[in-house]
PyMOL Python script that loads the backbone (N, CA, C, O; Angstrom):
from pymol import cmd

cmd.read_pdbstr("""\
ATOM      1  N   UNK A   1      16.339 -11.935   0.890  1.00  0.00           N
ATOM      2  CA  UNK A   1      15.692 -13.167   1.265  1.00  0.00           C
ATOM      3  C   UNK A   1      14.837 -13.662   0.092  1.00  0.00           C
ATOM      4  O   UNK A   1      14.111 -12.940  -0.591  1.00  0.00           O
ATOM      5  N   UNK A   2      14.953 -14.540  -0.006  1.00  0.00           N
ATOM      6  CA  UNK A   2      14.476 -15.603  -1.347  1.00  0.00           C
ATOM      7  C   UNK A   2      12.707 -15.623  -1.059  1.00  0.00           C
ATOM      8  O   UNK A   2      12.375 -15.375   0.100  1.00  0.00           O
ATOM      9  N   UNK A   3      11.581 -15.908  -2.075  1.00  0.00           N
ATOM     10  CA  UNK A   3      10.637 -16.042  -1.699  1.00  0.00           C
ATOM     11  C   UNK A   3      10.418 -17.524  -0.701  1.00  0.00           C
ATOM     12  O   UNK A   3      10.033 -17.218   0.428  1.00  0.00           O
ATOM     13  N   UNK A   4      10.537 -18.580  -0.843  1.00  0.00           N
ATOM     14  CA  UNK A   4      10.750 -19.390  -0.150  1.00  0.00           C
ATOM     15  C   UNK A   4      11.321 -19.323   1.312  1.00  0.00           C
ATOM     16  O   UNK A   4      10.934 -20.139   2.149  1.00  0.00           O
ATOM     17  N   UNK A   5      12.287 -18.305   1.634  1.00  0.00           N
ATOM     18  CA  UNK A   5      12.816 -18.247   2.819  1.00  0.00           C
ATOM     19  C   UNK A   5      11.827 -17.469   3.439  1.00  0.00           C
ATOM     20  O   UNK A   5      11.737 -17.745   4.636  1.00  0.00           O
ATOM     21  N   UNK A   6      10.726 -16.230   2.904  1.00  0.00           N
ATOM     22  CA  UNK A   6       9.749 -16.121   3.604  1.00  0.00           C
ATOM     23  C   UNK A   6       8.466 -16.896   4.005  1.00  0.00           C
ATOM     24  O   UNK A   6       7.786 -16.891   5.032  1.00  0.00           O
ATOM     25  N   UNK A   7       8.380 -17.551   2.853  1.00  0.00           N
ATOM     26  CA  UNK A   7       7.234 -18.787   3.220  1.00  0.00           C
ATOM     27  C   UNK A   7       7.953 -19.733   4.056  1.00  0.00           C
ATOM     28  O   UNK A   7       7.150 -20.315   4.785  1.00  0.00           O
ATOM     29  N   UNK A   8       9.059 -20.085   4.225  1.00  0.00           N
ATOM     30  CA  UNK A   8       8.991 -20.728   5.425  1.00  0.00           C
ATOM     31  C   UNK A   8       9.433 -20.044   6.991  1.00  0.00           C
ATOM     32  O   UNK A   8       9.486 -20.780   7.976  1.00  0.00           O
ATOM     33  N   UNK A   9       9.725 -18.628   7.083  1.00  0.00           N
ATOM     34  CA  UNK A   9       9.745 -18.132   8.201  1.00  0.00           C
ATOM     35  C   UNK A   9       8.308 -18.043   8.925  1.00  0.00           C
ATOM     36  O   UNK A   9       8.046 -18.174  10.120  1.00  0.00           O
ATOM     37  N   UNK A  10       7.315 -17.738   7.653  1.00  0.00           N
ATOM     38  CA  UNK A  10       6.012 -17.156   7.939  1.00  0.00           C
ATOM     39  C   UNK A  10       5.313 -18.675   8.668  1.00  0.00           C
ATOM     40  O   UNK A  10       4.620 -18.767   9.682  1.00  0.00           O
ATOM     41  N   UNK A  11       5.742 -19.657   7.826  1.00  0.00           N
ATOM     42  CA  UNK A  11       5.252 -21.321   8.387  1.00  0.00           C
ATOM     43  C   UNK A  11       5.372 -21.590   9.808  1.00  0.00           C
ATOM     44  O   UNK A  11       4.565 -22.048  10.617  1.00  0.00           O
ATOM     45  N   UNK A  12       7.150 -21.009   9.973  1.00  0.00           N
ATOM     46  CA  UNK A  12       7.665 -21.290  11.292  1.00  0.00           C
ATOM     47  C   UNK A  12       7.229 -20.067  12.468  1.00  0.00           C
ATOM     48  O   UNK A  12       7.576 -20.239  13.636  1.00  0.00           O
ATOM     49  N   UNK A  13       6.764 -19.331  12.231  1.00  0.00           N
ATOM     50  CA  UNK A  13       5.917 -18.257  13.234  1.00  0.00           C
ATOM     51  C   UNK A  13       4.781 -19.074  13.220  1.00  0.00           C
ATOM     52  O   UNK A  13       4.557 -19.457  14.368  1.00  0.00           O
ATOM     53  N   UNK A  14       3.908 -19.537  12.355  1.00  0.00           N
ATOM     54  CA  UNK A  14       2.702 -19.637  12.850  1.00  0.00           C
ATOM     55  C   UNK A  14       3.063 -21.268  13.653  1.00  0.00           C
ATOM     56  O   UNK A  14       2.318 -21.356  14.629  1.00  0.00           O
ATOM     57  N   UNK A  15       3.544 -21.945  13.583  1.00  0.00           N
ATOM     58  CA  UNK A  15       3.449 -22.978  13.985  1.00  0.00           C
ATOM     59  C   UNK A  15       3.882 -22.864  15.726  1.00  0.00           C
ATOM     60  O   UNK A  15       4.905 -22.223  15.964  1.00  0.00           O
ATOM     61  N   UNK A  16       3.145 -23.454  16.884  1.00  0.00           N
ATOM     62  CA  UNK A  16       3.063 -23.057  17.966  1.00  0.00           C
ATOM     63  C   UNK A  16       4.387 -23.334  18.452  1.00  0.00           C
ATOM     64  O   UNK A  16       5.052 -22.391  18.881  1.00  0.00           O
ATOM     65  N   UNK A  17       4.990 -24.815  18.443  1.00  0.00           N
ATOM     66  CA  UNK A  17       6.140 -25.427  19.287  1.00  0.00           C
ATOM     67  C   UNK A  17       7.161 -24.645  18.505  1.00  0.00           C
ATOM     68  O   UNK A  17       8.214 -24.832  19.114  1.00  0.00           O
ATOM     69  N   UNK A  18       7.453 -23.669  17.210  1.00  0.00           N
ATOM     70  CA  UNK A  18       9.225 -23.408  17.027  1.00  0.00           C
ATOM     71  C   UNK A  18       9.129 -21.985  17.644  1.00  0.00           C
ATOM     72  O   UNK A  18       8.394 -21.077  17.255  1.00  0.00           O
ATOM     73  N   UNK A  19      10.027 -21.959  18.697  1.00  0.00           N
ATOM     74  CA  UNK A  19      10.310 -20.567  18.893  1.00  0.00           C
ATOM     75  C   UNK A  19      10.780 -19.505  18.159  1.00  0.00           C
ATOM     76  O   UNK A  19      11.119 -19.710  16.994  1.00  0.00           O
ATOM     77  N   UNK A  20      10.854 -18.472  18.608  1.00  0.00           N
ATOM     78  CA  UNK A  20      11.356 -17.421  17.685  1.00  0.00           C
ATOM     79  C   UNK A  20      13.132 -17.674  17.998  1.00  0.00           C
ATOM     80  O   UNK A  20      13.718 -16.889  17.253  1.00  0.00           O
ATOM     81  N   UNK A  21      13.647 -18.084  18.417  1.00  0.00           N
ATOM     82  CA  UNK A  21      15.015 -17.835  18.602  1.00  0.00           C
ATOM     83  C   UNK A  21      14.987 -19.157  17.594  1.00  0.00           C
ATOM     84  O   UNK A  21      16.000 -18.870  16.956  1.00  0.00           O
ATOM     85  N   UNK A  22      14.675 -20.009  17.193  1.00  0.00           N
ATOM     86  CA  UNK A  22      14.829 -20.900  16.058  1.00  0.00           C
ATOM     87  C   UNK A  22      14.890 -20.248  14.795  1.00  0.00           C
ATOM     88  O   UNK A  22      15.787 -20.316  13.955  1.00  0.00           O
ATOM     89  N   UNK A  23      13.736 -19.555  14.763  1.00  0.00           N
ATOM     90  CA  UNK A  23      14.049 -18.641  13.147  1.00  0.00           C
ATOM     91  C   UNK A  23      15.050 -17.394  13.352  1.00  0.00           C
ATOM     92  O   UNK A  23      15.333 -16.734  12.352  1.00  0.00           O
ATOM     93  N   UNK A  24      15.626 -17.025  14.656  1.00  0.00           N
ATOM     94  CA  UNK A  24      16.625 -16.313  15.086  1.00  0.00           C
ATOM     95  C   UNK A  24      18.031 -16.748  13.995  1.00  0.00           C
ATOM     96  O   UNK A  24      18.722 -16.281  13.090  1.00  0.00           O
ATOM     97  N   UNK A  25      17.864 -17.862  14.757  1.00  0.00           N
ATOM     98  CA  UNK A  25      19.303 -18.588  14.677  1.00  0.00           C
ATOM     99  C   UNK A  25      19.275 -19.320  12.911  1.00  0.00           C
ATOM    100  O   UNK A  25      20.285 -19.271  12.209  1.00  0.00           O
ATOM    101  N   UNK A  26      18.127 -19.879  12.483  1.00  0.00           N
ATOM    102  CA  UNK A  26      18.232 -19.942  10.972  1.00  0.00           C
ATOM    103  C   UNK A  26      18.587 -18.838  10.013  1.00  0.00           C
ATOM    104  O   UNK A  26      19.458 -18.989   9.155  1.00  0.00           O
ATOM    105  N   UNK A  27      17.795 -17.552  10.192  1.00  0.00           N
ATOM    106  CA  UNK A  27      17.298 -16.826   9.647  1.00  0.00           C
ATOM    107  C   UNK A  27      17.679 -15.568   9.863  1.00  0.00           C
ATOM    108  O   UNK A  27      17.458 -14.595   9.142  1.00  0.00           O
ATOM    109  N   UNK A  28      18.417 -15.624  11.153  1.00  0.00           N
ATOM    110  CA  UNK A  28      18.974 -14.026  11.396  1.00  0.00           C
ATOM    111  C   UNK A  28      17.731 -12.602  11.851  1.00  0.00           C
ATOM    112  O   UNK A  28      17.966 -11.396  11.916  1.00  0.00           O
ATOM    113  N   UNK A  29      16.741 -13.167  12.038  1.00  0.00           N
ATOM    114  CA  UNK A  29      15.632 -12.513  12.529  1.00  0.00           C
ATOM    115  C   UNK A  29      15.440 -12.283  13.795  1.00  0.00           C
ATOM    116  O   UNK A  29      15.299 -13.335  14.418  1.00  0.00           O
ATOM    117  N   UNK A  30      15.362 -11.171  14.552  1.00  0.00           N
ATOM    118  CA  UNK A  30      14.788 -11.251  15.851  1.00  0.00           C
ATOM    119  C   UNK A  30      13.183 -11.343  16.201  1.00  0.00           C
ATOM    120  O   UNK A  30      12.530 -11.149  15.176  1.00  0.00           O
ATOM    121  N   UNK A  31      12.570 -11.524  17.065  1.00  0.00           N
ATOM    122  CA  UNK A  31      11.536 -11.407  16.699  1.00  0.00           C
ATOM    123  C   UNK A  31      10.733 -10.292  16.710  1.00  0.00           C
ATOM    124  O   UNK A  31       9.530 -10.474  16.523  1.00  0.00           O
ATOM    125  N   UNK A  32      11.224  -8.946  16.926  1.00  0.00           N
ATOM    126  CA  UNK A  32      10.328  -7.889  16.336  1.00  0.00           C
ATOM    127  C   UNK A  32      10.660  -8.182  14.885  1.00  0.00           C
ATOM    128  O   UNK A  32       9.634  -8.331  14.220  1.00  0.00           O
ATOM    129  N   UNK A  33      11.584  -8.286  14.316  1.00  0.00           N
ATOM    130  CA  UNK A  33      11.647  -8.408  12.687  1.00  0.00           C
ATOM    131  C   UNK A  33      10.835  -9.804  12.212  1.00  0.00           C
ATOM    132  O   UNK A  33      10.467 -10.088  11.072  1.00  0.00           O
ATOM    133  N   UNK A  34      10.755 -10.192  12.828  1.00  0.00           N
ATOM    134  CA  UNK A  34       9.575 -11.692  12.744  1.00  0.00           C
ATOM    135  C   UNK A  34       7.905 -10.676  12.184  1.00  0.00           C
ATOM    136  O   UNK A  34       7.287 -10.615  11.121  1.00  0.00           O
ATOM    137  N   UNK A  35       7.731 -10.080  13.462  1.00  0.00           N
ATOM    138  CA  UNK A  35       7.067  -9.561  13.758  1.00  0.00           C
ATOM    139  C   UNK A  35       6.716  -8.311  12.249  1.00  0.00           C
ATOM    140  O   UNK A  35       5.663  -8.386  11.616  1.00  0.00           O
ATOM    141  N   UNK A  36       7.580  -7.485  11.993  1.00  0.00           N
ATOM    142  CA  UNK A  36       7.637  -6.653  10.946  1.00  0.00           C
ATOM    143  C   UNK A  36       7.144  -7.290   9.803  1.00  0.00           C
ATOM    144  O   UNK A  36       6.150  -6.996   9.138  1.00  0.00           O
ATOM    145  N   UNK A  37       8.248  -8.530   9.592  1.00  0.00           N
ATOM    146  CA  UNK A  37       7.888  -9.626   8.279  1.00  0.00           C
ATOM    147  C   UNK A  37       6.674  -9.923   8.234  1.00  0.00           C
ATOM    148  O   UNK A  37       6.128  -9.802   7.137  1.00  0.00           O
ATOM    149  N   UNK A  38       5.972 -10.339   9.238  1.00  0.00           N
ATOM    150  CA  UNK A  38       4.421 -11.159   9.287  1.00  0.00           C
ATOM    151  C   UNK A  38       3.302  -9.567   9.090  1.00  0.00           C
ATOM    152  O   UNK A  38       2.227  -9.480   8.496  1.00  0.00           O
ATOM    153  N   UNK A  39       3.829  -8.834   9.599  1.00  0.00           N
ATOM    154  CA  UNK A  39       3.031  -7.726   9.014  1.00  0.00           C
ATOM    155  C   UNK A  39       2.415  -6.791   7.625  1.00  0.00           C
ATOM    156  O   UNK A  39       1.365  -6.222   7.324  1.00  0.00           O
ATOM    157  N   UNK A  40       4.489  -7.160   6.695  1.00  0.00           N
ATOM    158  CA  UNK A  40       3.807  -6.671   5.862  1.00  0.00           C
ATOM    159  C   UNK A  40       3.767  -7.751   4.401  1.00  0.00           C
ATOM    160  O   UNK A  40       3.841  -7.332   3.246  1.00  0.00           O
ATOM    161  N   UNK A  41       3.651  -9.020   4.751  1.00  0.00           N
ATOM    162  CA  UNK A  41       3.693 -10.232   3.962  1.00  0.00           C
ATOM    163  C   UNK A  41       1.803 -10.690   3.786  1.00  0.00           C
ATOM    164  O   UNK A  41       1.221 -11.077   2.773  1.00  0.00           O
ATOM    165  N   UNK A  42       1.385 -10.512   4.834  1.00  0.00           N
ATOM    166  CA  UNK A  42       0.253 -11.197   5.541  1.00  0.00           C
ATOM    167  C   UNK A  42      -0.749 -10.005   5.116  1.00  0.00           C
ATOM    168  O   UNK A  42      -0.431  -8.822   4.990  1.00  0.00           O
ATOM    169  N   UNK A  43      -2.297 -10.690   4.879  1.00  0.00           N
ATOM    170  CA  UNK A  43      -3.224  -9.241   5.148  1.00  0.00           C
ATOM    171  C   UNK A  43      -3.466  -8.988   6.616  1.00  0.00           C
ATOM    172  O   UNK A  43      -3.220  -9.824   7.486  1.00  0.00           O
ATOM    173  N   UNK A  44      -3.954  -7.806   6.839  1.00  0.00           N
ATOM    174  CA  UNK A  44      -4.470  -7.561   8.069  1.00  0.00           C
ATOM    175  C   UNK A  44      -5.107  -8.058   9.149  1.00  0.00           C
ATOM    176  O   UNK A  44      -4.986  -7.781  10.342  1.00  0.00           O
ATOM    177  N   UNK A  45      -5.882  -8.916   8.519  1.00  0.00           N
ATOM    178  CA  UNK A  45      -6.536  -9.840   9.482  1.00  0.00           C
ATOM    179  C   UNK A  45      -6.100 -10.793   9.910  1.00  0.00           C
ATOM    180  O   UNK A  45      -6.286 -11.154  11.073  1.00  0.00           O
ATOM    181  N   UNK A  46      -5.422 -11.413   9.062  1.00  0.00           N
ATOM    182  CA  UNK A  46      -4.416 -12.458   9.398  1.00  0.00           C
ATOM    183  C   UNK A  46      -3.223 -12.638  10.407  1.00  0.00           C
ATOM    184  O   UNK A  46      -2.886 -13.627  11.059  1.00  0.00           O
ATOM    185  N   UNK A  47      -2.577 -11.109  10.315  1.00  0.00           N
ATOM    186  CA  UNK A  47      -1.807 -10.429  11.076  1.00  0.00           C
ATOM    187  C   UNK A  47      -2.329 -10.576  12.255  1.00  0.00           C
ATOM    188  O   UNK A  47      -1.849 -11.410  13.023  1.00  0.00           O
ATOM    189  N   UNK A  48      -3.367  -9.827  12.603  1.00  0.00           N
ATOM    190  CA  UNK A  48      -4.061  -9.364  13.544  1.00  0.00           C
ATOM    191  C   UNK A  48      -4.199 -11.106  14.451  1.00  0.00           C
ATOM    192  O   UNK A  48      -3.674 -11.480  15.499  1.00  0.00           O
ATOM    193  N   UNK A  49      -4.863 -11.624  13.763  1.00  0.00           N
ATOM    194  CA  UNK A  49      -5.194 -13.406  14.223  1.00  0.00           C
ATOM    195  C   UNK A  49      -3.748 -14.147  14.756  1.00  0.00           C
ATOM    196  O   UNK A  49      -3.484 -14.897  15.696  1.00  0.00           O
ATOM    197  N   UNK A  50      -3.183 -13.710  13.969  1.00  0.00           N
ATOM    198  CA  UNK A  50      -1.410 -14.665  14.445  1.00  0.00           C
ATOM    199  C   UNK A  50      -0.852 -13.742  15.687  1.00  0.00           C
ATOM    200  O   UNK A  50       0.014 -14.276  16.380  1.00  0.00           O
ATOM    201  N   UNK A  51      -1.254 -12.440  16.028  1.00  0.00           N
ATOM    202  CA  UNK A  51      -0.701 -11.950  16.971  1.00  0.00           C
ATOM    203  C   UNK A  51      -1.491 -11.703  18.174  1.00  0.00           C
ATOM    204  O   UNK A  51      -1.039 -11.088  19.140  1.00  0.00           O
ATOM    205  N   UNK A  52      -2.368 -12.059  18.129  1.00  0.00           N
ATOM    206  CA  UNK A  52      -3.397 -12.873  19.084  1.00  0.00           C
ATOM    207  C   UNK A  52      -2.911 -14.206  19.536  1.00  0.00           C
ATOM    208  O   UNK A  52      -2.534 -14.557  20.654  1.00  0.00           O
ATOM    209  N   UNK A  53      -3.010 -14.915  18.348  1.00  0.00           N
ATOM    210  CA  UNK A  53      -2.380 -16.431  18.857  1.00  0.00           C
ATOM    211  C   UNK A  53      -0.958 -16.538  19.048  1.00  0.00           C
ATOM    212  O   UNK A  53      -0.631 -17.543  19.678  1.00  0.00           O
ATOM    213  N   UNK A  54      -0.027 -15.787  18.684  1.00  0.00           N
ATOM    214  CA  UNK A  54       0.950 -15.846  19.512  1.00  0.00           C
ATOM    215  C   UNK A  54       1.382 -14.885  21.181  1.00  0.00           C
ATOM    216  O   UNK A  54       2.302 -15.015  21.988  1.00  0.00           O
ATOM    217  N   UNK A  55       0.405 -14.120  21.116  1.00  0.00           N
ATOM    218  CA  UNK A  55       0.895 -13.228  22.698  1.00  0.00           C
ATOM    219  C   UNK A  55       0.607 -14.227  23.471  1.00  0.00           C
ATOM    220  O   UNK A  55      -0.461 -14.817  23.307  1.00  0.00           O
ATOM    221  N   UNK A  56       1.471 -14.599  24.429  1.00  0.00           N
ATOM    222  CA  UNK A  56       1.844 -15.024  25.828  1.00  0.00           C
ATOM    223  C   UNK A  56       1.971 -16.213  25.652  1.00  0.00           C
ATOM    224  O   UNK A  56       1.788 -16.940  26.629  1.00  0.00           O
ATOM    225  N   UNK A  57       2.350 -16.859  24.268  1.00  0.00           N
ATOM    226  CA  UNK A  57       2.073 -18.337  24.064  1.00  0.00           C
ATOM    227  C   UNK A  57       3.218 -18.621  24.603  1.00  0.00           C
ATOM    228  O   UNK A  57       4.202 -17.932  24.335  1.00  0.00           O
ATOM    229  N   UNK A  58       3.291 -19.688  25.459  1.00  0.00           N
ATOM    230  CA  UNK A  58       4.845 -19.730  25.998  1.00  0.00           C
ATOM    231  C   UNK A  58       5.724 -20.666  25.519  1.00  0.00           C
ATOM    232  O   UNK A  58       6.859 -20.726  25.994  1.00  0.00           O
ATOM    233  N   UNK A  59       5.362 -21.410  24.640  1.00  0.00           N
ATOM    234  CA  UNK A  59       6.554 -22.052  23.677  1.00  0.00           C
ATOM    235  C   UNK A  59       6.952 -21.464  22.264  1.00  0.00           C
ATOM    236  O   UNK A  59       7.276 -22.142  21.289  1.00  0.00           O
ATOM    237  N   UNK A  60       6.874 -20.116  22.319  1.00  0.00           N
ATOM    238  CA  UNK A  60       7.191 -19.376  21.443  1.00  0.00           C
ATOM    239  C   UNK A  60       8.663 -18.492  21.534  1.00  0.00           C
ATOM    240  O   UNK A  60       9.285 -17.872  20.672  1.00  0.00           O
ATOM    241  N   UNK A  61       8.979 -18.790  23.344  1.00  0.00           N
ATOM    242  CA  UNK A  61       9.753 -18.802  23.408  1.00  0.00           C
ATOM    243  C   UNK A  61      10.822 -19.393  24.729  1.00  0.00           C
ATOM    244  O   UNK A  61      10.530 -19.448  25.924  1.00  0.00           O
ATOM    245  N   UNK A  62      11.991 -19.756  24.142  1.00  0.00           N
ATOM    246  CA  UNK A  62      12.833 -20.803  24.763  1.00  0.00           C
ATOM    247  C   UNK A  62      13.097 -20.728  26.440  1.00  0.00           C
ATOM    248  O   UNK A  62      13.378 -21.548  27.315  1.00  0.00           O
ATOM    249  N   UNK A  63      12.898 -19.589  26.391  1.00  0.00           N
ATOM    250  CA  UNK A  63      12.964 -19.489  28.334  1.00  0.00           C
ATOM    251  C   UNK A  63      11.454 -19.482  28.783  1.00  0.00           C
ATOM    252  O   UNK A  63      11.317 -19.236  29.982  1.00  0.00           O
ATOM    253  N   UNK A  64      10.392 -19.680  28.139  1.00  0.00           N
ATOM    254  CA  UNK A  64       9.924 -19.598  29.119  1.00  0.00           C
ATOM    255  C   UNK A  64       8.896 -21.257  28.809  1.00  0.00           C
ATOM    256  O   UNK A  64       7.804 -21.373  29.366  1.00  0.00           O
ATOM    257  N   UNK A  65       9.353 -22.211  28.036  1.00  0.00           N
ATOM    258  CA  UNK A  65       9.163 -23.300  27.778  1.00  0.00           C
ATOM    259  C   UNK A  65       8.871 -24.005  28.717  1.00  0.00           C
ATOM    260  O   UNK A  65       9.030 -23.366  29.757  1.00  0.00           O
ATOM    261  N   UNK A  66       8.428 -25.269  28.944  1.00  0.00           N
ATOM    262  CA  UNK A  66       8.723 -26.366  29.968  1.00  0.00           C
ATOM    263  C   UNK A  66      10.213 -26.913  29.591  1.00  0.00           C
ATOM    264  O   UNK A  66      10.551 -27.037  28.414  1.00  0.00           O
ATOM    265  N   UNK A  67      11.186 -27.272  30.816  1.00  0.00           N
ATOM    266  CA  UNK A  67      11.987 -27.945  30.358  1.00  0.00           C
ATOM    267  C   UNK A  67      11.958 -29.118  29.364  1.00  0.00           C
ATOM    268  O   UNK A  67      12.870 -29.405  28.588  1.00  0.00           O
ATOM    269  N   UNK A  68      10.551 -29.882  29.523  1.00  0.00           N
ATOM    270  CA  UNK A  68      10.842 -31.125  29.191  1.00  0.00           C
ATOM    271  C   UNK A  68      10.665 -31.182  27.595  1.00  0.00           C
ATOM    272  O   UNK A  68      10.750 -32.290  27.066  1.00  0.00           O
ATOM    273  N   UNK A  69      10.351 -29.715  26.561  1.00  0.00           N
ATOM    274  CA  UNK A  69       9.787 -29.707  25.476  1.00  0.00           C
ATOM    275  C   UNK A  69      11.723 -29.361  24.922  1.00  0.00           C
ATOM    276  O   UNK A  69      12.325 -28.290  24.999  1.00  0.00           O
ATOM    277  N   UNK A  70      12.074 -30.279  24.567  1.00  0.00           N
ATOM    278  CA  UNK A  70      13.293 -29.991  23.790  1.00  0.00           C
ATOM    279  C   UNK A  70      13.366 -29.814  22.025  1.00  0.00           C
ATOM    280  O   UNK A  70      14.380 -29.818  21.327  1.00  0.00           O
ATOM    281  N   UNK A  71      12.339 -29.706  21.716  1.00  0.00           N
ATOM    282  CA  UNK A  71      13.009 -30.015  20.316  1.00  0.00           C
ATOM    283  C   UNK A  71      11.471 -29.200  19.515  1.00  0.00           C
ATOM    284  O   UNK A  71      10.369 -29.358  20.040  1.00  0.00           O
ATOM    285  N   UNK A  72      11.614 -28.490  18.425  1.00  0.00           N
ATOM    286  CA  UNK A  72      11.007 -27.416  18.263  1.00  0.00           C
ATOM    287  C   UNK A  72       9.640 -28.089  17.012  1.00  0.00           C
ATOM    288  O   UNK A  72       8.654 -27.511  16.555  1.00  0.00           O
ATOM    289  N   UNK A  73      10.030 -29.153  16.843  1.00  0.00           N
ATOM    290  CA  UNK A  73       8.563 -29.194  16.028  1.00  0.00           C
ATOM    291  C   UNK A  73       8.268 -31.496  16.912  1.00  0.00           C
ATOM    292  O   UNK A  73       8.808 -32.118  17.828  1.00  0.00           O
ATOM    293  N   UNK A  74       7.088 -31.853  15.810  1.00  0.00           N
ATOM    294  CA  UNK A  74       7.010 -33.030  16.098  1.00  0.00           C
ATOM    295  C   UNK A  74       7.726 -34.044  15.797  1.00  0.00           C
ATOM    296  O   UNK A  74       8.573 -33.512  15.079  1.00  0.00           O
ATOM    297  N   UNK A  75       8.038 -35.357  15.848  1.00  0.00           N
ATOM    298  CA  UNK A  75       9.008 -35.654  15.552  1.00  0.00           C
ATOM    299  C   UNK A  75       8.336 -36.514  14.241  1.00  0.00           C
ATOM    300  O   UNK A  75       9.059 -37.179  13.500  1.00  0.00           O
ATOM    301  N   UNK A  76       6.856 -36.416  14.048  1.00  0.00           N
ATOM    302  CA  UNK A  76       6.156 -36.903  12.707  1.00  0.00           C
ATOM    303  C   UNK A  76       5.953 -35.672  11.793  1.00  0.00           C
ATOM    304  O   UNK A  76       5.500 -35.779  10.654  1.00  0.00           O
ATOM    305  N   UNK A  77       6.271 -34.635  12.289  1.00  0.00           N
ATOM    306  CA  UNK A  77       5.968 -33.370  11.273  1.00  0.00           C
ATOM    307  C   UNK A  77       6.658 -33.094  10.215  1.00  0.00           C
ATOM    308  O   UNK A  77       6.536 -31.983   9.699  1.00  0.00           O
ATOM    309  N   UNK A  78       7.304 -33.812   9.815  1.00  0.00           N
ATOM    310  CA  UNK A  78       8.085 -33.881   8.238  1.00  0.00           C
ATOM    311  C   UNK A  78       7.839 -35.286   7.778  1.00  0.00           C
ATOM    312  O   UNK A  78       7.969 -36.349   8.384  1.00  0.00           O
ATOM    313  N   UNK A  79       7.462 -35.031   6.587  1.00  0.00           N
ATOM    314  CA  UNK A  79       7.022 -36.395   6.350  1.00  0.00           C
ATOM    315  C   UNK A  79       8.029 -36.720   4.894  1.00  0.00           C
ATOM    316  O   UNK A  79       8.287 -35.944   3.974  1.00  0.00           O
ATOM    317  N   UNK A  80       8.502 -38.270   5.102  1.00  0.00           N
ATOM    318  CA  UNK A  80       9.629 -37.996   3.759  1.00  0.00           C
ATOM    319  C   UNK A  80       8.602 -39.483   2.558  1.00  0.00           C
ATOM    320  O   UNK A  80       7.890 -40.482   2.659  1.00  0.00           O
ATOM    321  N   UNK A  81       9.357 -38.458   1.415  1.00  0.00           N
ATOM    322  CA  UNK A  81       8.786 -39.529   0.427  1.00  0.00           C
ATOM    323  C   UNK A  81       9.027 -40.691   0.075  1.00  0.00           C
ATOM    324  O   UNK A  81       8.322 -41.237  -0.774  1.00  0.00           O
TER     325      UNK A  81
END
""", "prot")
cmd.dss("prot")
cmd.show_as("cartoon", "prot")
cmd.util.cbc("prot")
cmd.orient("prot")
C-alpha cells in the first residue's frame, strides 16, 4: 500500500458518514484491519480518541445506518478547482 493509500484510509476512518465496508470495498480492508492500520500508523492517543469516537457510531456501519443516509460522504465535501 502506497503512502497515500494510507492517508486516505486513515481520512476515511476518521470521517463519521463513510463506513467501513466503503474502505472494505476500495481498499480490501476489513475493519479489524482498519482497525490494526489506525493502530500502528497513529500515536496512542490518537488511537485511543478515534476508537472512542468510533464505538457504536452507527453510520460506521452500513446495516445499521438509517435507510435514508445513502451515500457515504457530503455531497459539498470535495471541493473541485
Amino acid at each position: 500500500m502506497t503512502p497515500a493509500d494510507i492517508s486516505r484510509i486513515i481520512e476515511m476512518a476518521w470521517e463519521d458518514r463513510t463506513p467501513f465496508e466503503a474502505i472494505e470495498r476500495l481498499y480490501g480492508l476489513s475493519e479489524p484491519q482498519v482497525i490494526n492500520l489506525m493502530r500502528k500508523e497513529m500515536k496512542a492517543s490518537s488511537f485511543r480518541m478515534w476508537r472512542k469516537r468510533m464505538s457504536g457510531r452507527k453510520t460506521k456501519h452500513l446495516q445499521l445506518r438509517h435507510p435514508d443516509i445513502s451515500r457515504g460522504y457530503c455531497a459539498t465535501q470535495y471541493k473541485h478547482r
